[in-house]
C-alpha positions as CSV (number, residue, x, y, z in Angstrom):
1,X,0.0,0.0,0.0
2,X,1.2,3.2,-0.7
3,X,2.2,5.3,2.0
4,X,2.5,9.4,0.6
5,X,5.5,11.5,1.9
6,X,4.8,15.1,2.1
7,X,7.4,17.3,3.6
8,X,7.0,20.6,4.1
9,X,8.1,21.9,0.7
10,X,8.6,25.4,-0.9
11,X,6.2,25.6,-4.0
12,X,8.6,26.0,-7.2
13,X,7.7,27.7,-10.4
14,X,9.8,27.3,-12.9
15,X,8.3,29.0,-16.3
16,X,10.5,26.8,-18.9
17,X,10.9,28.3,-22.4
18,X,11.1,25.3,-24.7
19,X,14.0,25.1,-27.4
20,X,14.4,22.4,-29.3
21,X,17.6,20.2,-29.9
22,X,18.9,17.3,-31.4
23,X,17.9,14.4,-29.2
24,X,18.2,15.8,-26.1
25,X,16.3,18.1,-23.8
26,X,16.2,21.9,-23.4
27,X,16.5,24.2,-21.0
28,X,14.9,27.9,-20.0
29,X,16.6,31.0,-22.1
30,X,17.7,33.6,-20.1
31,X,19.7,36.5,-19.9
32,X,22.8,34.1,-18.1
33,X,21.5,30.7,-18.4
34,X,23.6,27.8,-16.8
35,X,26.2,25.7,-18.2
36,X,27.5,23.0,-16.1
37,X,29.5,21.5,-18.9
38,X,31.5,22.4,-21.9
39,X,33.7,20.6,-25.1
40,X,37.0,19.0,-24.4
41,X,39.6,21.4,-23.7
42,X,43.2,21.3,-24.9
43,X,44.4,20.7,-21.0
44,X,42.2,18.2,-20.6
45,X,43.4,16.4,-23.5
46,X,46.7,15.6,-22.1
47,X,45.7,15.4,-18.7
48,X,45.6,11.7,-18.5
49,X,49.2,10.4,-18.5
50,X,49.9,8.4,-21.8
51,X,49.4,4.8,-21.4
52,X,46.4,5.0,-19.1
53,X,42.8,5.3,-20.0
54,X,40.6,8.2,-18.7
55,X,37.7,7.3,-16.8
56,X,36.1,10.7,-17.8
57,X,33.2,11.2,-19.7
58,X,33.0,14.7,-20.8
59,X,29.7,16.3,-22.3
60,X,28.8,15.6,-25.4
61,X,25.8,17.9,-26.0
62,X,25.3,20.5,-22.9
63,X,22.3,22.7,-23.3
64,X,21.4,25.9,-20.9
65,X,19.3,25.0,-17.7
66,X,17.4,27.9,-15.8
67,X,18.7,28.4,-12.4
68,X,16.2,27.7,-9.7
69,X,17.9,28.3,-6.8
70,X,21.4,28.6,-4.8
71,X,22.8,26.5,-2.5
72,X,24.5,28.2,1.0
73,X,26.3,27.2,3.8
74,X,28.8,24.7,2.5
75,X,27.2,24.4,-0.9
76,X,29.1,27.8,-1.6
77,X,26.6,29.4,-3.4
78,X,26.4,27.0,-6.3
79,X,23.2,26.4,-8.5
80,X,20.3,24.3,-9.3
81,X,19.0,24.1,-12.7
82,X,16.2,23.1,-14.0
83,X,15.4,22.5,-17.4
84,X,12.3,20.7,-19.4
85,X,13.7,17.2,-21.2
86,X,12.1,15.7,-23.6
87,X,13.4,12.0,-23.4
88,X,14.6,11.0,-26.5
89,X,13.9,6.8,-25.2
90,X,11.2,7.0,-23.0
91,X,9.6,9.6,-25.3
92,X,8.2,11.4,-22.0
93,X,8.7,15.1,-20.8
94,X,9.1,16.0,-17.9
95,X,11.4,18.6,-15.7
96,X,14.8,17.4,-14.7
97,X,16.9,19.8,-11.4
98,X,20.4,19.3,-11.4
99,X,23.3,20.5,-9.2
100,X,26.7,20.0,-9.2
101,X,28.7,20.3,-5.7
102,X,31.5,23.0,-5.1
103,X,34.1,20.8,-5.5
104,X,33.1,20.3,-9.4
105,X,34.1,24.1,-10.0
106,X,38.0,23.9,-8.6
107,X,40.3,24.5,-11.0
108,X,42.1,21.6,-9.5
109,X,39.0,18.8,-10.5
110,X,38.8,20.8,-13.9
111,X,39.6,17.5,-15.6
112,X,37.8,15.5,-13.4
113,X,34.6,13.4,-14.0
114,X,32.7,12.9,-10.6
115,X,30.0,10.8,-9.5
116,X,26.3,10.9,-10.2
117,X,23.5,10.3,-7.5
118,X,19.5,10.2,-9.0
119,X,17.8,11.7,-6.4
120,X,13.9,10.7,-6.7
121,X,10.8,12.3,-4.3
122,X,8.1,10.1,-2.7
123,X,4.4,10.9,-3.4
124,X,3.6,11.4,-6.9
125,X,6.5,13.3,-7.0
126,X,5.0,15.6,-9.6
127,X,5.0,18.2,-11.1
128,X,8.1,19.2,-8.8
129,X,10.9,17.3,-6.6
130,X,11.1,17.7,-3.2
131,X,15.2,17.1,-3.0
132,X,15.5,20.7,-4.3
133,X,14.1,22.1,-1.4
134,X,16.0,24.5,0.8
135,X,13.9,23.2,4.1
136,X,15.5,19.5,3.5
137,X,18.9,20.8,2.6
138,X,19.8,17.6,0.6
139,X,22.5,19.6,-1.7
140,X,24.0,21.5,1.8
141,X,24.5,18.4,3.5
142,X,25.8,16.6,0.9
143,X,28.4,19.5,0.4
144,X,29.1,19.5,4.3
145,X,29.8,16.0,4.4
146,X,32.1,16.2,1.1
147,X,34.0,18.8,3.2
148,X,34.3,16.3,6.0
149,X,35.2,13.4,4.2
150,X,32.0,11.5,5.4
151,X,30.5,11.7,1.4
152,X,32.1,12.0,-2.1
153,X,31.0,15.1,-4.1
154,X,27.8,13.7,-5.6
155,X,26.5,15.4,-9.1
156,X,22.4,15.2,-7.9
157,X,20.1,14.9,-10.8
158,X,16.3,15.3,-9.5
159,X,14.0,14.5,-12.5
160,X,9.9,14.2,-12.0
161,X,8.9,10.2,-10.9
162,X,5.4,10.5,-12.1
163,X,3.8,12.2,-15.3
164,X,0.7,13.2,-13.4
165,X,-0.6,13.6,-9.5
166,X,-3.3,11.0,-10.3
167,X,-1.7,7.5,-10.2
168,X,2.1,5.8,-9.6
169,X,3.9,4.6,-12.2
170,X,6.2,2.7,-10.1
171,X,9.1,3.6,-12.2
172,X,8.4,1.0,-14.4
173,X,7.8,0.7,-18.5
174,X,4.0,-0.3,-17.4
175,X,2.1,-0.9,-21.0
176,X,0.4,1.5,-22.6
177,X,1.2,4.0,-20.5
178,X,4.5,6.5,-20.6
179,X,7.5,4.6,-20.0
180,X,9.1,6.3,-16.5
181,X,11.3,3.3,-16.2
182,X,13.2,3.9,-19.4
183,X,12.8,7.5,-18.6
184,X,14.7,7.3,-14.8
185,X,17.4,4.4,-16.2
186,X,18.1,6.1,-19.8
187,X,17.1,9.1,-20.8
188,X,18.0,11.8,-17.1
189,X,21.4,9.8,-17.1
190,X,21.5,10.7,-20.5
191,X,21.3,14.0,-19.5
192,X,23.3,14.4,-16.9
193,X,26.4,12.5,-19.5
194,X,25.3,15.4,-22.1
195,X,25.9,18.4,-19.7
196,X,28.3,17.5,-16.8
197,X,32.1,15.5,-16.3
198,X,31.0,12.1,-15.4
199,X,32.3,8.6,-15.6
200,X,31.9,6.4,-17.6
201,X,31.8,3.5,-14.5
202,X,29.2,2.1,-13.1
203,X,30.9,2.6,-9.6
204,X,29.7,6.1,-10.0
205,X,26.1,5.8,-10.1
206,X,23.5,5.7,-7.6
207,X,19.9,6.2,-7.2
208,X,18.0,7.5,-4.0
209,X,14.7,7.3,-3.5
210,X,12.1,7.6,-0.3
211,X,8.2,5.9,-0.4
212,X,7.4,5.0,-3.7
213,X,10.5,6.3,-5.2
214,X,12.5,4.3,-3.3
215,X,10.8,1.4,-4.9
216,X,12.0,3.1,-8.0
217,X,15.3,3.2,-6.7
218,X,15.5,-0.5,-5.7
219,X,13.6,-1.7,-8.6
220,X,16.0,0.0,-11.0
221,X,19.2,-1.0,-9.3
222,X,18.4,-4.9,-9.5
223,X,16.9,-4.3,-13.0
224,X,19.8,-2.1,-14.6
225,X,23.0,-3.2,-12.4
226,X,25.3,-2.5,-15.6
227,X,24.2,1.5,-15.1
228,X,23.6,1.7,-11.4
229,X,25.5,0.5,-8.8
230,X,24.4,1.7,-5.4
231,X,20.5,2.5,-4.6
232,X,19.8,4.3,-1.4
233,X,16.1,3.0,-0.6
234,X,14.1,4.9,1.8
235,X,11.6,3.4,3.6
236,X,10.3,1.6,0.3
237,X,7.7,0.0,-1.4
238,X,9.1,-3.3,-1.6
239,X,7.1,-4.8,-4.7
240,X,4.9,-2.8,-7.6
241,X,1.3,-2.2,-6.7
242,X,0.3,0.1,-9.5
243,X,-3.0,-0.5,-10.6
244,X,-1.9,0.2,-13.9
245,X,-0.5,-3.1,-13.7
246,X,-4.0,-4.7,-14.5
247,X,-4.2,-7.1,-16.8
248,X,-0.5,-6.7,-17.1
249,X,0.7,-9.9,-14.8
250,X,4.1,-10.6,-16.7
251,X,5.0,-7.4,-17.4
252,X,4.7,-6.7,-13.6
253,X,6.5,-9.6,-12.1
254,X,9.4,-8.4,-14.6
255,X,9.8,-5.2,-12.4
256,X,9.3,-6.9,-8.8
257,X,12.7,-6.6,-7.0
258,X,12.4,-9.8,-5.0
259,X,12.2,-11.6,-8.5
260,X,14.9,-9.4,-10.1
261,X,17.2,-10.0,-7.0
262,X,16.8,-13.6,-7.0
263,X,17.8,-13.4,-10.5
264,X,21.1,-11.3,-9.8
265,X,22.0,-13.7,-7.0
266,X,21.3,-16.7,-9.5
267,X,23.3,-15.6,-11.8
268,X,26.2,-14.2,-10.0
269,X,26.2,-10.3,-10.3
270,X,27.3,-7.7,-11.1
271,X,27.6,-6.8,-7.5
272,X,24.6,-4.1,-6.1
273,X,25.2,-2.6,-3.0
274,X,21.5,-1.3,-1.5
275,X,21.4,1.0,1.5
276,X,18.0,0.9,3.0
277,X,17.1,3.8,5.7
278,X,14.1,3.9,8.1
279,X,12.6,5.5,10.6
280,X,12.4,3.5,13.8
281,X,8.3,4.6,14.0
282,X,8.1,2.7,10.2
283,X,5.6,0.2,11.9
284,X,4.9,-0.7,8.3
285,X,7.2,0.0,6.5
286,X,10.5,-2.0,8.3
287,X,9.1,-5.3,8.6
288,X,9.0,-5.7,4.8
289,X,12.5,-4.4,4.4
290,X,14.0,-6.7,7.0
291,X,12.3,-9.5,5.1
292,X,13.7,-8.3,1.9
293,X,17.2,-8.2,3.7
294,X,17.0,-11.4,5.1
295,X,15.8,-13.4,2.0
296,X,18.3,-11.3,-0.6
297,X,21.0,-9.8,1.0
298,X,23.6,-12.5,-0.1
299,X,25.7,-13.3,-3.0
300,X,25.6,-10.2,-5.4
301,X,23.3,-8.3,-3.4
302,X,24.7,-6.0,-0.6
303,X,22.7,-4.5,1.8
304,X,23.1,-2.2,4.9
305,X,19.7,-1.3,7.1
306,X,20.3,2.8,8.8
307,X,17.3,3.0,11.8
308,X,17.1,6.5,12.4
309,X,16.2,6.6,16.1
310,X,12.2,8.6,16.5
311,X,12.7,8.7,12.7
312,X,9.4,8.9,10.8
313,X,7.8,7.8,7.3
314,X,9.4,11.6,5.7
315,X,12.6,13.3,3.7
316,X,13.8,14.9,6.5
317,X,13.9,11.6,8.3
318,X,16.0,10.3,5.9
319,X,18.4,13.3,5.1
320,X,19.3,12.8,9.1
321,X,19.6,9.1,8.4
322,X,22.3,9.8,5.3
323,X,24.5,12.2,7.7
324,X,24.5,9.4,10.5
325,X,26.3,6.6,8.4
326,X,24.7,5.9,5.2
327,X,26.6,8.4,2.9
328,X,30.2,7.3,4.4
329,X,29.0,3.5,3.9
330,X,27.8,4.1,0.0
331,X,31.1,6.3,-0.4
332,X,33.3,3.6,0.4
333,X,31.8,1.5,-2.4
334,X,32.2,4.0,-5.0
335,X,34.2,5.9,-7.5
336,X,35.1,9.3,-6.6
337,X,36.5,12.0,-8.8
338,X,39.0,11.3,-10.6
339,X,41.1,12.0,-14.3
């Protein structure tokens, strides 16, 4: 049963002006619209020693976001984004917030790709996403614990989860109806490779999620392990209940994560490494991931369970939850920025 996850949020209004490019989404024009990413430069052509093969993936086609907002305290005044993509795969539109953390504009990482973490709301998680909220301070924190070695500097994508406020989609490719699956596994880290220094290994992708889009973030770790190798569930959905998925039986047991991770373990990887968080109150809610834990957290399939002590069924629940060991235990399994 679905369980909604409504923080208190600041409305945002983004008026998007819609330009269109080859492939790829578009962003807002403006007087100084953003660039987070630009072509090769002749520095970074010889940056990697000869011999040795550059992890980097530099962007291919960057297009201008419109800023939304700025981050302060330790996220030094950088900026959200926000621009309108109109996925290429999925052939879905929907807004996409991005933000890229201090440490991506030193002169020193100028050459460096860094990691990527999808960042998905709970709710209907339309037509906005709650992680780009000041009151939650996602990007802050992050940026804080970058400063104190507790998190690597994490590129945060935050695209829409749902087309509409009427029904859940469960992240899935449900049929006949616009494919959000291909849209949150292809076409925003698409995006994010178009417009920003990233890497090309799958060490350096993860996907967070809370409520029904950390369903989304489970489902789409054990069903695309070759893109995504960390998901950071919060207190999940643990199999699709859609009722899209009507008539649909097949198609739905092929995006259950207790079928795909039996498959994973059957087959012997790649390796996923699943952080579940939960508030101790999740009366609900943490029986079904300890049951998930205990039946598939073997083999291939990692899995670490935070308890936030008085923690609740919300964001800020599990923001508190990432600063008390779960960023520091998804860090340690993942690529950080390098040449």
């Amino acid at each position: 049963m679905r369980k909604a996850l409504f923080p208190p949020v600041i409305a945002l209004i983004t008026l998007t002006v819609l330009v269109a490019t080859a492939g790829c989404g578009t962003g807002a024009t403006q007087a100084s619209p953003l660039r987070f990413g630009g072509p090769r430069t002749d520095a970074a052509l010889h940056a990697t020693p000869p011999g040795k093969r550059s992890l980097v993936q530099w962007p291919t086609r960057p297009i201008s976001f419109e800023e939304e907002s700025r981050v302060g305290g330790a996220g030094r005044n950088t900026p959200i984004g926000v621009t309108t993509l109109h996925g290429p795969k999925s052939g879905f539109t929907g807004k996409v917030w991005v933000w890229a953390p201090p440490e991506y504009y030193e002169k020193r990482n100028a050459n460096k790709g860094f990691p990527v973490m999808e960042a998905l709301p709970g709710s209907y998680g339309f037509p906005s996403n709650y992680w780009t909220g000041p009151d939650l301070k996602l990007e802050e924190s992050l940026a804080q614990w970058s400063r104190n070695g507790s998190s690597l500097p994490f590129i945060v994508v935050m695209p829409v989860l749902n087309p509409d406020d009427q029904q859940y989609y469960d992240g899935s490719d449900i049929p006949g109806q616009p494919k959000m699956g291909t849209w949150l596994s292809e076409d925003v880290p698409d995006l994010v490779r178009q417009n920003f220094r990233t890497l090309r290994a799958r060490d350096a992708w993860a996907v967070m999620g809370s409520s029904s889009g950390g369903f989304a973030a489970l489902k789409n770790v054990l069903q695309h392990p070759d893109t995504f190798k960390v998901a950071i569930p919060n207190g999940p959905d643990i199999v699709p209940d859609s009722p899209l998925w009507n008539g649909h039986a097949e198609e739905k047991r092929e995006n259950n994560p207790e079928v795909l991770a039996r498959r994973l373990i059957a087959r012997g990887g790649p390796p996923v490494h699943l952080a579940f968080q939960d508030g101790s109150q999740e009366h609900t809610v943490l029986p079904k991931v300890r049951k998930f834990i205990d039946r598939y957290g073997h083999g291939p399939v990692h899995t670490r369970l935070q308890i936030v002590p008085g923690g609740t069924h919300s964001a800020a629940t599990y923001v508190r939850g990432l600063g008390e060991g779960t960023m520091r235990w998804v860090s340690a399994r993942m690529q950080g920025p390098t040449a």
